[in-house]
C-alpha positions in Angstrom: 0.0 0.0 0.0 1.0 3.8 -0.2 -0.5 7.4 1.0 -2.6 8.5 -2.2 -2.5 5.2 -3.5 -6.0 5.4 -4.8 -5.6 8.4 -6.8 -4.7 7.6 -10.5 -0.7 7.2 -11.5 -1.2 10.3 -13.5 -2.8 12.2 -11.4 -0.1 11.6 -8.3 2.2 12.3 -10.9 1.0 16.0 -11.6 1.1 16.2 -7.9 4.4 15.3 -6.2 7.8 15.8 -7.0 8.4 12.8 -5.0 6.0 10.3 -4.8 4.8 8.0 -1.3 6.6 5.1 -0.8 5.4 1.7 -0.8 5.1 0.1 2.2 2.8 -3.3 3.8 2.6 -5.1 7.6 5.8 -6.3 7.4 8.0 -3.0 6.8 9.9 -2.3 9.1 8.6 -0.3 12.3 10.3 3.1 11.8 8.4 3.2 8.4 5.0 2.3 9.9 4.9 4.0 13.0 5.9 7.4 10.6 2.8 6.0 8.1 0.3 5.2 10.4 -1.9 8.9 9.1 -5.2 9.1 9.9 -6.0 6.3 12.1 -9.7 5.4 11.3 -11.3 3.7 14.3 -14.1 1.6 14.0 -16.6 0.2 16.5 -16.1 -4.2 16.5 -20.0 -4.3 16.4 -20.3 -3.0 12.8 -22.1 -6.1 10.7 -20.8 -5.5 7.9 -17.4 -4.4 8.8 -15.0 -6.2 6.2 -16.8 -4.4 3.7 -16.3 -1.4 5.6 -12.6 -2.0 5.6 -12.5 -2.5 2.6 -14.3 0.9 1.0 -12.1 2.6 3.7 -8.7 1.0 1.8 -10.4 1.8 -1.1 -10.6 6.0 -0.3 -6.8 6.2 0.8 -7.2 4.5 4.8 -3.5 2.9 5.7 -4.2 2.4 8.8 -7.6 1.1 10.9 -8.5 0.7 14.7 -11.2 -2.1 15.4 -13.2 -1.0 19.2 -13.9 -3.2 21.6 -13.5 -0.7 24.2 -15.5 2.8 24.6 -17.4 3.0 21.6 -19.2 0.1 22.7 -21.5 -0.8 25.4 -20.4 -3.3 28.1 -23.3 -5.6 27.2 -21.8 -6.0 23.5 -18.3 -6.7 24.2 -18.7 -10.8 23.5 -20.9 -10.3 20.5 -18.5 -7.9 19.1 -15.8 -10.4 19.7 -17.8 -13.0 17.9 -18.3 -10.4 14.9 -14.3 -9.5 14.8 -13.6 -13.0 14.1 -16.5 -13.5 11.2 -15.4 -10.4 9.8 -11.9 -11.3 10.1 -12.5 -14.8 7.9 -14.6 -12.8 5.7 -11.3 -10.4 4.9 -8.9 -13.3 4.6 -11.4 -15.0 2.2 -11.6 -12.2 -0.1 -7.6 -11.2 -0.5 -6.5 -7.6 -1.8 -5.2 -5.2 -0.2 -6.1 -4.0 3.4 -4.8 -1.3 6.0 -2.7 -2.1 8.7 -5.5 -3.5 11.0 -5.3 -3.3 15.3 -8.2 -4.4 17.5 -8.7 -2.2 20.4 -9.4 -4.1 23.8 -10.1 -3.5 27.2 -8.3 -6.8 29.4 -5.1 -8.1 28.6 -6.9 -11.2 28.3 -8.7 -10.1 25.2 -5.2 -10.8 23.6 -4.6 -13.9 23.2 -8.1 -15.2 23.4 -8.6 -13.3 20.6 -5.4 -14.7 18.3 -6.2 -17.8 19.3 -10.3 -17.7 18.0 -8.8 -15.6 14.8 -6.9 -18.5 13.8 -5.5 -18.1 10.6 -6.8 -15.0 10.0 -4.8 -13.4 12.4 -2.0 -12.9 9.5 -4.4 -10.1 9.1 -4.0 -8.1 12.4 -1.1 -5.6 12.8 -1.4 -5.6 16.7 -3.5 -4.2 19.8 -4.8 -0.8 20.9 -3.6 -0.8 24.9 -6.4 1.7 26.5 -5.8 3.5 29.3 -2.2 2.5 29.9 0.2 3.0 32.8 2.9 0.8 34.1 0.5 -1.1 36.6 -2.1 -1.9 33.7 0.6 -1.8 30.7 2.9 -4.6 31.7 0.5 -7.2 31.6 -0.6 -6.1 28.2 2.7 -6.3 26.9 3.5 -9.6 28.4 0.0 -11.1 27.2 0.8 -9.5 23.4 4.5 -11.1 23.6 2.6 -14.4 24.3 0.1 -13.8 21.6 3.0 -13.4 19.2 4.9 -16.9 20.0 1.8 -18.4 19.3 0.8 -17.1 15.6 4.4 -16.8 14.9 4.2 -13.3 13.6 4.8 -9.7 14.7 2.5 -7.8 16.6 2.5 -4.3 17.8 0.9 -2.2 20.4 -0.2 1.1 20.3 -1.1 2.1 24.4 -3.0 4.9 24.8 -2.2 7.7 27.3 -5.6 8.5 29.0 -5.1 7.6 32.8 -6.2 10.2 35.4 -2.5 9.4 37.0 -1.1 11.4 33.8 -3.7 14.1 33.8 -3.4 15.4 37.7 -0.4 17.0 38.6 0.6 15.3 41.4 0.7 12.2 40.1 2.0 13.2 36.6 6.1 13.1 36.9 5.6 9.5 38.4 3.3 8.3 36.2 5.0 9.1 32.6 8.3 7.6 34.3 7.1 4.5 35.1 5.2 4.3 31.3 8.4 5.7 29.6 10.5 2.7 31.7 7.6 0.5 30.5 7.1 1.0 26.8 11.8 1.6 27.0 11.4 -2.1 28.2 8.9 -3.3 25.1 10.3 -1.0 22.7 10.4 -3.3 19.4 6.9 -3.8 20.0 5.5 -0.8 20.8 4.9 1.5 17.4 3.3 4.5 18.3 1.6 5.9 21.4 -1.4 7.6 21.0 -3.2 10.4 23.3 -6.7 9.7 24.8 -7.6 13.3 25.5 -11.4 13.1 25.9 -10.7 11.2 28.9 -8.5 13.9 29.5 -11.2 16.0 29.0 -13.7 14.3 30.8 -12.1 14.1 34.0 -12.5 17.9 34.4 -16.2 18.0 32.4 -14.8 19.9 29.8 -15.4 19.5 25.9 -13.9 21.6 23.2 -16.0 23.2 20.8 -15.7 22.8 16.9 -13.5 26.3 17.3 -11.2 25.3 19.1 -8.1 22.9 19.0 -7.1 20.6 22.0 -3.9 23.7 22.4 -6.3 25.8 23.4 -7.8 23.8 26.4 -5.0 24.4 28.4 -5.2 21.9 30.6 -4.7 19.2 28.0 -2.4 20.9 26.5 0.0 21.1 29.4 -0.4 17.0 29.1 0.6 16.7 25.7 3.4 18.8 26.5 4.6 16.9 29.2 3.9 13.6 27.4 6.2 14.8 24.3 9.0 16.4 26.7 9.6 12.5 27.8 8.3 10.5 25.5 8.9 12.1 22.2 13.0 12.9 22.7 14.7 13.1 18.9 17.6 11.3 20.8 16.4 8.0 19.9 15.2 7.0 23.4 11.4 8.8 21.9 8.4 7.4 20.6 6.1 8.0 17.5 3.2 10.3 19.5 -0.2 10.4 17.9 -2.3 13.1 17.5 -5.5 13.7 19.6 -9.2 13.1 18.2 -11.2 15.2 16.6 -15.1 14.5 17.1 -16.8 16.8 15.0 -17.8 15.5 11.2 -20.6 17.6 10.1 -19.0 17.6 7.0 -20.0 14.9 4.0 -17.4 14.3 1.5 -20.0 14.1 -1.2 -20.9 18.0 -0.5 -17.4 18.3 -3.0 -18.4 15.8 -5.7 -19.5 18.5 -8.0 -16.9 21.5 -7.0 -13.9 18.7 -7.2 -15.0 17.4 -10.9 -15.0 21.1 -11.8 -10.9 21.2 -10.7 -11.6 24.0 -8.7 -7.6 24.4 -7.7 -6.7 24.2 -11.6 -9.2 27.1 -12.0 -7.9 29.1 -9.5 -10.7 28.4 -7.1 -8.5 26.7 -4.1 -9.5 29.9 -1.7 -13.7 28.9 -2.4 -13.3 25.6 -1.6 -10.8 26.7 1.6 -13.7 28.8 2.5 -16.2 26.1 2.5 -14.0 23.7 4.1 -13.9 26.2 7.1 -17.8 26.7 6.8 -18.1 22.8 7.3 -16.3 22.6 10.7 -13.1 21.6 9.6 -11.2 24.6 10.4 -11.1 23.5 13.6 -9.1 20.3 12.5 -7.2 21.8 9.9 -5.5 24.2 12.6 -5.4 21.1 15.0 -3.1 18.8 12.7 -0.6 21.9 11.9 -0.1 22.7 15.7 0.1 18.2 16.5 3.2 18.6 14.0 3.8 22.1 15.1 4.3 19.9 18.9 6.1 17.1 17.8 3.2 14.9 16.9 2.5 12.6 14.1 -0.6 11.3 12.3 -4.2 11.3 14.5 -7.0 9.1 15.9 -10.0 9.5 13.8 -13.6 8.9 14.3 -15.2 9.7 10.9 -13.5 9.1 7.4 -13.9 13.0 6.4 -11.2 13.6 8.4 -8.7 11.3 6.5 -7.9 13.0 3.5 -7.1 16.2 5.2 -4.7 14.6 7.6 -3.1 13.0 5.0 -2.6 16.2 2.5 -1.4 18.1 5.6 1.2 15.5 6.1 2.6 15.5 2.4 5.9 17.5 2.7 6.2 21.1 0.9 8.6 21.2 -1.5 10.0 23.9 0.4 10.9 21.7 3.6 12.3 19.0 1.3 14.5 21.1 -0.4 15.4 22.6 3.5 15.8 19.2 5.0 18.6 18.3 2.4 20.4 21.2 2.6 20.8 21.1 6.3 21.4 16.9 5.9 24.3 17.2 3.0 27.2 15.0 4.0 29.5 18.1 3.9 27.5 20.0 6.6 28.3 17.3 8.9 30.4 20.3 10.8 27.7 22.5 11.5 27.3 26.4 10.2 24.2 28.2 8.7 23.7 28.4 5.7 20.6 30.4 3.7 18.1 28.2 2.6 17.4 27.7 -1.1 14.2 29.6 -1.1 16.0 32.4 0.2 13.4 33.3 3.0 15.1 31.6 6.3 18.2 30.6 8.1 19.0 26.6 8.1 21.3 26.3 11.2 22.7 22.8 10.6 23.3 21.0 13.8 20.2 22.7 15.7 17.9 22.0 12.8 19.4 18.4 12.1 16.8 16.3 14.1 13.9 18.5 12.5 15.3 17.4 8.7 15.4 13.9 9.5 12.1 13.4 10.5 10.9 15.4 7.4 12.6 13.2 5.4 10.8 9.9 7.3 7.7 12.2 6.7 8.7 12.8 2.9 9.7 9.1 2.4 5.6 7.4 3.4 3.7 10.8 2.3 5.6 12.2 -0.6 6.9 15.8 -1.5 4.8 18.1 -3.2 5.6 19.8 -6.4 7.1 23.0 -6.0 3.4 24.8 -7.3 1.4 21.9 -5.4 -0.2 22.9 -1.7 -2.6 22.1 0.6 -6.4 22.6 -0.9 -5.1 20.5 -4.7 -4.1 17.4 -2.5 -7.0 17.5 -0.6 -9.3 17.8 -4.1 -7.4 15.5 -5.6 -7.7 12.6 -2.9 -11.9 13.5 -2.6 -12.3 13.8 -6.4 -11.2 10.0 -6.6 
């Protein structure tokens, strides 16, 4: 699979001056965890989910969430188990190609119980959404995933989600993210990403954002995510791959664009009207989210509503401009350090400060492309809805 797979050869060719990579489950983890995009989750109970899963590949999804947890009700749990593993034969009946695939549970237990009733269709799974993790509830997670492993014989990942109360209050926050970062340190080649549950952050206080506002601007939450990146999210190479939060407004309907997008509005020089109705459609809101998650060291986001794909993923296509900054600064014979002025001529590239920022631009470049020098924003977006 590939970002922007589904849009025509010719078309991605207009688009980027260097296209997405190819990439499948067995890459290796550095490459996922950066790929991972829009993570679509899904509630388990869904009847007709492999076919869901599949339309979803089919509109650009690399990467899928499958709930057994809060999007559920209690009562449901062992009828959405029993659905998981139909829908799971269904999907290794029918072949093709699939997004990565994790099932979110709520007991370690769930784990193996669950690879074990998959059977052979647990080729199919990528790994496990941990909810709610800490050190106390993580570790026997990790231990029941590196169980569930030996048995199916394959790699599995985890993804724990950072949602406790013991990371939101203060007192209890420097203790908690120590023990997790000693935790996920310990299970590192499993672990891929973590990921941020902040409407449990939220709801511990009774707050709830409105379609205005980004989770930056609920300060509480974003002193968490701060603290969460400041020790978990080092460019050392002792940090983690950090999701970006949620975003649970989706009034808008893809199919409101149908008619502006076969018009090419961008190629007309329209991009501004269909900016403008974006905004008018709630998604200003997300737009300014994802820039401020990369703007504080996070990459890709949980997502609750396929809308909110394709904008996450033209927002994570590299500018030309950084690509032709993040090489500059990376040339072998800047190994020494210096400044130099960058090649658009509008900023200082300071070589060793900037060093960690142009390598991961260049993971980002390698799994979501570089855009043509006259390519932005609004054209990828069009380009992945017209399809």
């Amino acid at each position: 699979m590939r970002h922007f797979g589904h849009i025509a050869p010719a078309a991605r060719g207009e688009l980027f001056f260097r296209e997405p990579c190819t990439f499948d489950a067995g890459s290796p983890a550095p490459v996922l965890a950066a790929a991972l995009g829009a993570t679509l989750y899904s509630p388990a109970t869904r009847p007709r989910l492999a076919d869901d899963v599949i339309k979803q590949a089919g509109r650009g999804v690399v990467s899928m969430v499958l709930c057994l947890e809060d999007s559920i009700d209690d009562s449901e749990v062992p009828d959405a188990e029993e659905n998981l593993v139909r829908q799971f034969a269904d999907l290794a009946g029918r072949g093709g190609e699939l997004p990565l695939l994790f099932i979110r549970v709520r007991e370690p237990h769930q784990i193996t119980d669950l690879v074990r009733r998959l059977g052979e269709s647990a080729r199919l799974l990528s790994g496990f959404v941990l909810p709610k993790f800490t050190q106390e509830r993580g570790i026997p997670f990790m231990e029941a995933l590196a169980k569930a492993e030996s048995t199916g014989g394959r790699r599995l990942f985890a993804m724990p989600v950072l949602e406790s109360p013991e990371l939101l209050h203060l007192e209890t926050r420097q203790e908690s993210l120590q023990k997790i970062a000693r935790t996920v340190d310990t299970y590192r080649d499993r672990v891929l990403a973590l990921r941020l549950g902040v409407t449990d952050f939220c709801s511990a206080y009774g707050l709830r954002r409105a379609p205005d506002m980004t989770a930056y601007d609920v300060r509480i939450v974003s002193n968490v995510i701060s603290d969460v990146v400041n020790v978990l999210g080092r460019a050392d190479g002792t940090g983690f791959t950090i999701t970006g939060p949620v975003w649970e407004y989706f009034r808008l309907q893809e199919r409101m664009f149908k008619p502006q997008l076969r018009r090419s509005p961008f190629l007309e020089g329209r991009a501004e009207e269909l900016r403008t109705t974006l905004i008018e459609h709630d998604l200003d809101g997300l737009l300014r989210e994802i820039e401020l998650d990369r703007a504080n060291g996070l990459l890709g986001k949980t997502c609750i509503h396929p809308s909110h794909v394709a904008p996450v993923h033209a927002l994570s296509v590299v500018s030309h401009e950084e690509y032709s900054d993040a090489q500059d600064i990376l040339r072998p014979e800047r190994g020494g350090g210096g400044v130099l002025r960058s090649s658009y001529t509008n900023k200082m590239n300071e070589v060793k400060p900037h060093r960690a920022w142009a390598e991961r631009t260049l993971r980002r470049a390698e799994v979501f492309g570089v855009a043509r020098e006259d390519v932005g924003f609004v054209d990828l977006l069009a380009a992945s809805l017209a399809e």
